[in-house]
C-alpha positions in Angstrom: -21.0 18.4 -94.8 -20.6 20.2 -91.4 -22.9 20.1 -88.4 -23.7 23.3 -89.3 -25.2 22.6 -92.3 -27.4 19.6 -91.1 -31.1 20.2 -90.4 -31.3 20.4 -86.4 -31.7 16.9 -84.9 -35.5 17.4 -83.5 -36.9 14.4 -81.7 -40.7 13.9 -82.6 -40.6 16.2 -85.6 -43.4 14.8 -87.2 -45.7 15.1 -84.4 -44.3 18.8 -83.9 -45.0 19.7 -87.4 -49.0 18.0 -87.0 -49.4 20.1 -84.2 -48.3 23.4 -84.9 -50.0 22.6 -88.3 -53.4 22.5 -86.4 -53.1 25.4 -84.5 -52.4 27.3 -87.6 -55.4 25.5 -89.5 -57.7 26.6 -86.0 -56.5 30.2 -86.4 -57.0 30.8 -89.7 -60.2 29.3 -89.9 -61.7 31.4 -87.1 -60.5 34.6 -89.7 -63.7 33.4 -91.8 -65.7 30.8 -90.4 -67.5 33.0 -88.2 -68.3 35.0 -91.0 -71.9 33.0 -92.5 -73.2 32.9 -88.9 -73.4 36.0 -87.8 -77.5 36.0 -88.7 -78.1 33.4 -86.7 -75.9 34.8 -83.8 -78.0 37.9 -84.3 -81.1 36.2 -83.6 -80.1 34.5 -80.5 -78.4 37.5 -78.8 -81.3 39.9 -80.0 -78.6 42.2 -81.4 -78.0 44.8 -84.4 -76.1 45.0 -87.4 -74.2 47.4 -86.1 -73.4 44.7 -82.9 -72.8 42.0 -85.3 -70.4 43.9 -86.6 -67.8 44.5 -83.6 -68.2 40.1 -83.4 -65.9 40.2 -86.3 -64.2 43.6 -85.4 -63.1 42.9 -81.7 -61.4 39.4 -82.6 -59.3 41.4 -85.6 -58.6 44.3 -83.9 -57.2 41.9 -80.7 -55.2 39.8 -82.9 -54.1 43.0 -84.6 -53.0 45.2 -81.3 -51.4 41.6 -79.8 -49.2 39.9 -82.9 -46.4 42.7 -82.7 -46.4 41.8 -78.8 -45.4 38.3 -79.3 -41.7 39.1 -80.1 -41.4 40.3 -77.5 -42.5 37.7 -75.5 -41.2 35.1 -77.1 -37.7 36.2 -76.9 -38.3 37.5 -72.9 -40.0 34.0 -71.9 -39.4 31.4 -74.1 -41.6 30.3 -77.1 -42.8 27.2 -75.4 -45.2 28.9 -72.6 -46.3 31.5 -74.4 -47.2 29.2 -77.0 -49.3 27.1 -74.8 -50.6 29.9 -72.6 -52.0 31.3 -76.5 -53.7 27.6 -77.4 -55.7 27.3 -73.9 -56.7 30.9 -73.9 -58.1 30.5 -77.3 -59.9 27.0 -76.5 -60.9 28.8 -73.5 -62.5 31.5 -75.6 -63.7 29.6 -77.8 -65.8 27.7 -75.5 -67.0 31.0 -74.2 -68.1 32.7 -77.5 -70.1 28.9 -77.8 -71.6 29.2 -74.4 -72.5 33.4 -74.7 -76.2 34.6 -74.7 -75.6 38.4 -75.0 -74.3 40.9 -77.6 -71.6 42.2 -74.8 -70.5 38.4 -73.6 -70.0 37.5 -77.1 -68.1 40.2 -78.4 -65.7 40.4 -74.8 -64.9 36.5 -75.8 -64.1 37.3 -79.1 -61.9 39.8 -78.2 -60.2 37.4 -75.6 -60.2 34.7 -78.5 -58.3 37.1 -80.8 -55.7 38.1 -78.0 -55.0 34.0 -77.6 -55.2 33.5 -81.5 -52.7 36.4 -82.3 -49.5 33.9 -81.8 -50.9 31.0 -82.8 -49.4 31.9 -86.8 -46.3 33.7 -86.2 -45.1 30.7 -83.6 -46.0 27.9 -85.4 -43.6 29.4 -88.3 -41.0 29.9 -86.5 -41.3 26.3 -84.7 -41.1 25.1 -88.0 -38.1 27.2 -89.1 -36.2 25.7 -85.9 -36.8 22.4 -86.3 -35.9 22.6 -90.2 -32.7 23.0 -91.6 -31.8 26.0 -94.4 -32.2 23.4 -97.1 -35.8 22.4 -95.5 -37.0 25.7 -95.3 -39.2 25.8 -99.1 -40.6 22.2 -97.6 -41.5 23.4 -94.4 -42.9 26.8 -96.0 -44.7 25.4 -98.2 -46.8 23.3 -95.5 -47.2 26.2 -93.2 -48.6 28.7 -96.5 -51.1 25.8 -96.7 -52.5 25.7 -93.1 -52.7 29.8 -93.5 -54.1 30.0 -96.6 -56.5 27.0 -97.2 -57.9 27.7 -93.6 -60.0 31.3 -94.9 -61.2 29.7 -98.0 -63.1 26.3 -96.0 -63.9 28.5 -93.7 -67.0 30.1 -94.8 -67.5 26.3 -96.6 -67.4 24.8 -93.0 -69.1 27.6 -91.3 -72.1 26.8 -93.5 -71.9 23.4 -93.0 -72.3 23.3 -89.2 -74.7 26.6 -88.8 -77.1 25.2 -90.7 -77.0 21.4 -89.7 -76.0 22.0 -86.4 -76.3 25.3 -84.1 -74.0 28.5 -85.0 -72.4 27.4 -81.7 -70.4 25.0 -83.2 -68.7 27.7 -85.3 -66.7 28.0 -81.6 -67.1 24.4 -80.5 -65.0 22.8 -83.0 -61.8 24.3 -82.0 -62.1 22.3 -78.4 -60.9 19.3 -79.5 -58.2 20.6 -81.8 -57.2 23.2 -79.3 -56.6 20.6 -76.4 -54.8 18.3 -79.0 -52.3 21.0 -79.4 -52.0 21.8 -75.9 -51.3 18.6 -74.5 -49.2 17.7 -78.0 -46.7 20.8 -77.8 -46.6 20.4 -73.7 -44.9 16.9 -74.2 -43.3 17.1 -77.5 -42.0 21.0 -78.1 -38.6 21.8 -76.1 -38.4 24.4 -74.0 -36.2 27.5 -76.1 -33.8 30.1 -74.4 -35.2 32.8 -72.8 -33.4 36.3 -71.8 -33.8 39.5 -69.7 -35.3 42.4 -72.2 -36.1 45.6 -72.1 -39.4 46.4 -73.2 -40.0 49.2 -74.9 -43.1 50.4 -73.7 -44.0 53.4 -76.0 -42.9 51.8 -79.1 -45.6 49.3 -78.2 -48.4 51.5 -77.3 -48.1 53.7 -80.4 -47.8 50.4 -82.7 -50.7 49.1 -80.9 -52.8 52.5 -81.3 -51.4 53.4 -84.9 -52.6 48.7 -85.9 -56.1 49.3 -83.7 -57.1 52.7 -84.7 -56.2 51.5 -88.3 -58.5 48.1 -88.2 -61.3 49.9 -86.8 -61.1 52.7 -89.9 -61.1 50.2 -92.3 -64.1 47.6 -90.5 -65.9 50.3 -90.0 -65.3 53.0 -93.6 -68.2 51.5 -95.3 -70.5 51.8 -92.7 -69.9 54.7 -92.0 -69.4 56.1 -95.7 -65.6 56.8 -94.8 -64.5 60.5 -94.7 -68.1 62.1 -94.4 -67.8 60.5 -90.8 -65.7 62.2 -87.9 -65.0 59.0 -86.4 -63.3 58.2 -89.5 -61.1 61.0 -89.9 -60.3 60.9 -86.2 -59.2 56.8 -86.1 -57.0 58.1 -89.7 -55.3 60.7 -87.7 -54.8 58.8 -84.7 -53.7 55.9 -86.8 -51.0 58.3 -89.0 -49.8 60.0 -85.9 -49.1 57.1 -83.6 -47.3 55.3 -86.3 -44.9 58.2 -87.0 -44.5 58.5 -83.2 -43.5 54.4 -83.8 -41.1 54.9 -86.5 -39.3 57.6 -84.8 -38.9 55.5 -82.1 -37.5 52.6 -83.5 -34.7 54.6 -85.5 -33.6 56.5 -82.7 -34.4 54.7 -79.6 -31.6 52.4 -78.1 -33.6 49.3 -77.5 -36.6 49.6 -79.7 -39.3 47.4 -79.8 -39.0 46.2 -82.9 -35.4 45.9 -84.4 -34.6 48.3 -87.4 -32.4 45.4 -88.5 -35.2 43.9 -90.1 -35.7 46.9 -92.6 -32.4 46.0 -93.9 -32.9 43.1 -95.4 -33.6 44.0 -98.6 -35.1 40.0 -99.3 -37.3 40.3 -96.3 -38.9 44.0 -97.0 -39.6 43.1 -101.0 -40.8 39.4 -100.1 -42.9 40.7 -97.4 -44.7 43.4 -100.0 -45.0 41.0 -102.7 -46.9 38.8 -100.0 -49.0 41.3 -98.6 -50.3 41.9 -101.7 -50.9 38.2 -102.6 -53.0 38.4 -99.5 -54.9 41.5 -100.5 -55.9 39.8 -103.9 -57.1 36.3 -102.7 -58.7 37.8 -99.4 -60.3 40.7 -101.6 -61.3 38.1 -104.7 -62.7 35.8 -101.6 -64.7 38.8 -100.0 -66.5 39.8 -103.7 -67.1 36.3 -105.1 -69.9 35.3 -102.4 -72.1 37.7 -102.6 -71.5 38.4 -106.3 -72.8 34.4 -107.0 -75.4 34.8 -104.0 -76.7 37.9 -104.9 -76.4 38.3 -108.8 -76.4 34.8 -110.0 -78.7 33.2 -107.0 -76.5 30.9 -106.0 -77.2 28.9 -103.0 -74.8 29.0 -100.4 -73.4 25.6 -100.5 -73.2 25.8 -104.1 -71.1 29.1 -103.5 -68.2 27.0 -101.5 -68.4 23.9 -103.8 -67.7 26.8 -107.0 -65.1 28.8 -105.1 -63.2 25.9 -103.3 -61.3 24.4 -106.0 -59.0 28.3 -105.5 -58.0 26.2 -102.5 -57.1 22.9 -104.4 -55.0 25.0 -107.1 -53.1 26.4 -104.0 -52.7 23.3 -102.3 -51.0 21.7 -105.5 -48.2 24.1 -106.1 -47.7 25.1 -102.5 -46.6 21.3 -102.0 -44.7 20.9 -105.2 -42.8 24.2 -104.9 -40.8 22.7 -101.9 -39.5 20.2 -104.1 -39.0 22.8 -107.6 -37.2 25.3 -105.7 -34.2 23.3 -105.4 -34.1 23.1 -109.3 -35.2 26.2 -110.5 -34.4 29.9 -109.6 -36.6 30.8 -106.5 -37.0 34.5 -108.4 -38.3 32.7 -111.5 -40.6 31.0 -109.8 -42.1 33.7 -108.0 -42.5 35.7 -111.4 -44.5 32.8 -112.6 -46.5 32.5 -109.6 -47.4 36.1 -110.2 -48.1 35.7 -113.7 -50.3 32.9 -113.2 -52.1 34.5 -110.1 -53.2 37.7 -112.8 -54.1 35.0 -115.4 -56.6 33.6 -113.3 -57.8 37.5 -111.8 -58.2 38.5 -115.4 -60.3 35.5 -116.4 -62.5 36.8 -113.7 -62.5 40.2 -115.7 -64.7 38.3 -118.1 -67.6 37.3 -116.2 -71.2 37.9 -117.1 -74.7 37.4 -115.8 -75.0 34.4 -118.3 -72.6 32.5 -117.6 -72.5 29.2 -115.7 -70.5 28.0 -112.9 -67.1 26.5 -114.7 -65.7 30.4 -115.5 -65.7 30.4 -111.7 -63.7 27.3 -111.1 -61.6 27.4 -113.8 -60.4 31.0 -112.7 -60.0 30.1 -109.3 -57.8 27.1 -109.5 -55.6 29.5 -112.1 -55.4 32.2 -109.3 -54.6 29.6 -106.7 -52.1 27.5 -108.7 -50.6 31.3 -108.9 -50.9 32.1 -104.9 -49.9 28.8 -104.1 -46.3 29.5 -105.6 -46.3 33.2 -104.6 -47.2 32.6 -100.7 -44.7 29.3 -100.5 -41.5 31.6 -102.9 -41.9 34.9 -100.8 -41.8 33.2 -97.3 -38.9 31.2 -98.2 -37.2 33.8 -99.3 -37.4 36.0 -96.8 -36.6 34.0 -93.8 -34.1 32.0 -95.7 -31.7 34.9 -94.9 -33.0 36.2 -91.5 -30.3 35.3 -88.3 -32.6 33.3 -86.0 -32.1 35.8 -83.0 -34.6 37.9 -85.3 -36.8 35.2 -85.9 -40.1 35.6 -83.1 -39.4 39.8 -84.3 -39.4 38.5 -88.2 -42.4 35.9 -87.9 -44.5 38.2 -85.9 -43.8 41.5 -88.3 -44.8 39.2 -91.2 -48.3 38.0 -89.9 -48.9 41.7 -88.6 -48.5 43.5 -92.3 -49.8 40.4 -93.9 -53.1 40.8 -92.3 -53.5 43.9 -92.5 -53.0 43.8 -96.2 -56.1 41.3 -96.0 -58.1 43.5 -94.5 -56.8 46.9 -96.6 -58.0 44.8 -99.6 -61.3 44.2 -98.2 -62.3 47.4 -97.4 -61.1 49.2 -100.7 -62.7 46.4 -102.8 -66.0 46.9 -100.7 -66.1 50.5 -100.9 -65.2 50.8 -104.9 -67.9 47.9 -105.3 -70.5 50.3 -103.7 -69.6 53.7 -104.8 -68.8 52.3 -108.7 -72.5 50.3 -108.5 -73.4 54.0 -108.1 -71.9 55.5 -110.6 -72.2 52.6 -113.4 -76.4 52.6 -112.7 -76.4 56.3 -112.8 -74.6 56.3 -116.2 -76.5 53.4 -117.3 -80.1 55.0 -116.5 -79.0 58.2 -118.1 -79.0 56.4 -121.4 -82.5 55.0 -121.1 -85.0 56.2 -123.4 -88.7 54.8 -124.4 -87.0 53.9 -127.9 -84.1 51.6 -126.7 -86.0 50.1 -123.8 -89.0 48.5 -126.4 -86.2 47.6 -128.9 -84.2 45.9 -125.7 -84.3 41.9 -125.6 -83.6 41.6 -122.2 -85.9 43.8 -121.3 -88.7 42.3 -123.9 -87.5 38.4 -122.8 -88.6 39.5 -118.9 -92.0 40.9 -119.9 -91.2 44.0 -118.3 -94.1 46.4 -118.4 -92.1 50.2 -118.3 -95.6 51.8 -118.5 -96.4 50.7 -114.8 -94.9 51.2 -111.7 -94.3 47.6 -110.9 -92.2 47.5 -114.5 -90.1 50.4 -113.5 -89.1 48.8 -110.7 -88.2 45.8 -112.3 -86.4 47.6 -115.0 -84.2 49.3 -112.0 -83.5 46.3 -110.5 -82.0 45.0 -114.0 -80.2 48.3 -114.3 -78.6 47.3 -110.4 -77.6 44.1 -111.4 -75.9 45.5 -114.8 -74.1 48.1 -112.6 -72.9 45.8 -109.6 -71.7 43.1 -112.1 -69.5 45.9 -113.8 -68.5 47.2 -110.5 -67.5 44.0 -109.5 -65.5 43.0 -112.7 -63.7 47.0 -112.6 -62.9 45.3 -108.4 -61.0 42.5 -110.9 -58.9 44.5 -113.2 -57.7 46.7 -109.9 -56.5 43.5 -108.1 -54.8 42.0 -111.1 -53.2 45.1 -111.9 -51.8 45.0 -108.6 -50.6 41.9 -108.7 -48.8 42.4 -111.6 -47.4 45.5 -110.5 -45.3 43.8 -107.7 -43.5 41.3 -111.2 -40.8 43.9 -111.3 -39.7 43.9 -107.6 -38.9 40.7 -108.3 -35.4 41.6 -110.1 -34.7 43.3 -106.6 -34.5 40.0 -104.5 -31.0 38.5 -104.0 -30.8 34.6 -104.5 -30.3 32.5 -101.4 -28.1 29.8 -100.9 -27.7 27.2 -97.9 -24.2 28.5 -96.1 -22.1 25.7 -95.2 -21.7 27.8 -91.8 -24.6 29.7 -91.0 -27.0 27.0 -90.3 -29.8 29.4 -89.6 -29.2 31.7 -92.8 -28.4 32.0 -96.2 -25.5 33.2 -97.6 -26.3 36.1 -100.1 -24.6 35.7 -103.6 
């Protein structure tokens, strides 16, 4: 074999690997964890829904606005202190959004916390393609899908946890000690990387910026604002659709654009990265519905909620380990048609919930959709970096986290806004079929004593109705996201099979 084609000699790999592993476990927590305690934040900082709301949207909408920065500054100054300069300015704000006591310090420190997270994801990938040779790559993959993935669903599980037996503060606490861990790990162990002189390309980033913000802050806020019936709506859509044309006519025809067009060529990267995206939109869509759905409909309490939806995690953690080692014997485009198969197994089990059922439909659905992701997630990354020259690798890494979370939160927001408009329309449908003959003759309606004669009854016969309609609304959400799923199986026979070059060391030769 030539040097070439040996895996990089790394000294302290392990410990490299553990580290960057963390920080990308601390990230992708803070995507969810945050989630559960927003009540109690509410309560402390004496502030309204509406507040609570920009908690969550500032820290997406910084993360969103700063990921296709990190390129940029990767390649102009090194990976190594930008790296560290992300880790202690998300410790840092972390510690602050712990320590705030007002609606305004709170959602400021969010924002900063987003701005340090947004690298955390995209650098720790590519740390762990450099330090992994082109036969390593599925391995090494595979360990960094688990850190992304795993992180949203223990989130809310965790966030629980230490709201309620602890102090909502601790949501932001618990990332000091991992945070300086990393810090002071990656300081000693991770080598400093070549840096040059770039050009930056400061329009190309504004309109991205504007085209990613003004997009997140449409789809946070739709539902609340009942989408198109609001001005600010349509005005973040049109500000979002111009400033991204603005982008793309930049990059195709500007000398030194801020994100290379190079990466739209590769045909393995651009299907890998839709297939991906929407892997994400399914699991962070199915993870969004199930909570309240079991809370809500089935009166679940909270801590049963994460013990019934955890085991999607498990399911993910299983293959995403053993696809490393089956992607050397199998085709990886075989593979990642079963993954998707097996993902809209699980999604269509989920099309056959009811009110009666108990809590093993849930788990056994979730750890078929996650044996499914688990294979997807570890396949498509592979694949798509396995053939991308490492001078495009901060661009590549950085592009990939961008569109992959905001397929997360397109998923969310559809899914949210069909659940409420189609709760709508089902009860409406529902109620139109109601007369005094069906109602007596009704055993669900006879088993709960209801009284339609009084106004009390009628009220309880409308809240049966709602929790009929939402529990179709939510099992209509199902069928859309498996459908999807399955509709990315034929972009499949579009990828190109990768091989380890003897040569390239950083690529893969295309057959």
């Amino acid at each position: 074999m030539s040097d070439a084609g040996r895996p990089p000699r790394v000294a302290n790999k392990g410990i490299i690997t553990f580290l960057v592993m963390c920080a990308t476990v601390m990230q992708s927590l803070d995507t969810t964890i945050a989630n559960v305690a927003l009540p109690h934040i509410q309560g402390t900082v004496a502030g309204t829904q509406d507040e609570m709301g920009w908690v969550l949207t500032s820290y997406i909408v910084a993360a969103a606005i700063t990921i296709p920065l990190t390129g940029w500054l990767a390649n102009r100054f090194g990976r190594r202190p930008i790296f560290l300069i992300s880790v202690a300015t998300f410790t840092f704000a972390s510690a602050l959004c712990g320590m705030a006591q007002s609606v305004p310090e709170i959602v400021a420190f969010r924002f900063l916390q987003g701005i340090g997270g947004a690298a955390l994801v995209p650098f720790s990938q590519a740390v762990l393609l450099d330090i992994n040779g082109p036969k390593e790559y599925p391995r090494a993959m595979s360990v960094w899908s688990v850190g992304v993935m795993v992180g949203p669903i223990l989130g809310p599980v965790l966030g629980g946890w230490l709201t309620e037996d602890f102090s909502w503060r601790w949501v932001f606490y618990i990332n000091l000690p991992i945070g300086i861990l990393v810090f002071f790990g990656l300081m000693a162990t991770l080598r400093k990387g070549q840096s040059a002189k770039m050009h930056f390309d400061f329009f190309g980033f504004a309109t991205l910026a504007l085209a990613v913000g003004a997009l997140q802050v449409m789809l946070d806020r739709g539902q609340e604002k009942n989408w198109f019936s609001s001005t600010e709506i349509i005005i973040e859509t049109v500000v979002a659709g111009l400033a991204f044309y603005l982008f793309v006519v930049q990059m195709f025809t500007s000398n030194r654009p801020f994100i290379n067009p190079g990466l739209f060529r590769n045909r393995n990267f651009i299907v890998c990265i839709f297939i991906g995206t929407v892997g994400s939109l399914g699991m962070y869509a199915t993870l969004a519905l199930l909570p309240p759905m079991l809370q809500s409909l089935m009166q679940y309490p909270v801590i049963l909620t994460g013990m019934v939806t955890a085991p999607r995690g498990m399911g993910m953690l299983l293959t995403l380990f053993l696809s490393g080692r089956l992607i050397g014997r199998f085709d990886a485009r075989l593979l990642l048609t079963i993954g998707v198969v097996v993902s809209a197994y699980g999604l269509w089990l989920m099309t056959h919930f009811s009110l009666q059922m108990d809590y093993w439909p849930i788990v056994i659905s979730g750890v078929i959709q996650g044996l499914g992701l688990g294979l997807v997630f570890a396949l498509a990354n592979t694949m798509a970096f396995s053939t991308i020259p490492m001078g495009l690798r901060n661009e590549a890494t950085a592009f990939w986290s961008l569109v992959r979370n905001m397929g997360s939160s397109i998923g969310i927001s559809v899914t949210a806004f069909l659940q409420t408009q189609n709760t709508q329309i089902v009860h409406s449908t529902l109620a139109e079929h109601l007369t005094h003959y069906n109602i007596a003759s009704n055993p669900a309606v006879s088993a709960a004593h209801v009284d339609v004669t009084t106004a009390s009854g009628l009220a309880a016969l409308n809240a049966m109705i709602t929790k009929q309609a939402s529990m179709i609304a939510y099992i209509d959400n199902f069928w859309m996201v498996m459908l999807l799923t399955l509709a990315t199986a034929p972009f499949i026979l579009l990828l190109r099979r990768g091989r380890t070059s003897a040569g390239g060391g950083h690529a893969a030769a295309i057959e």
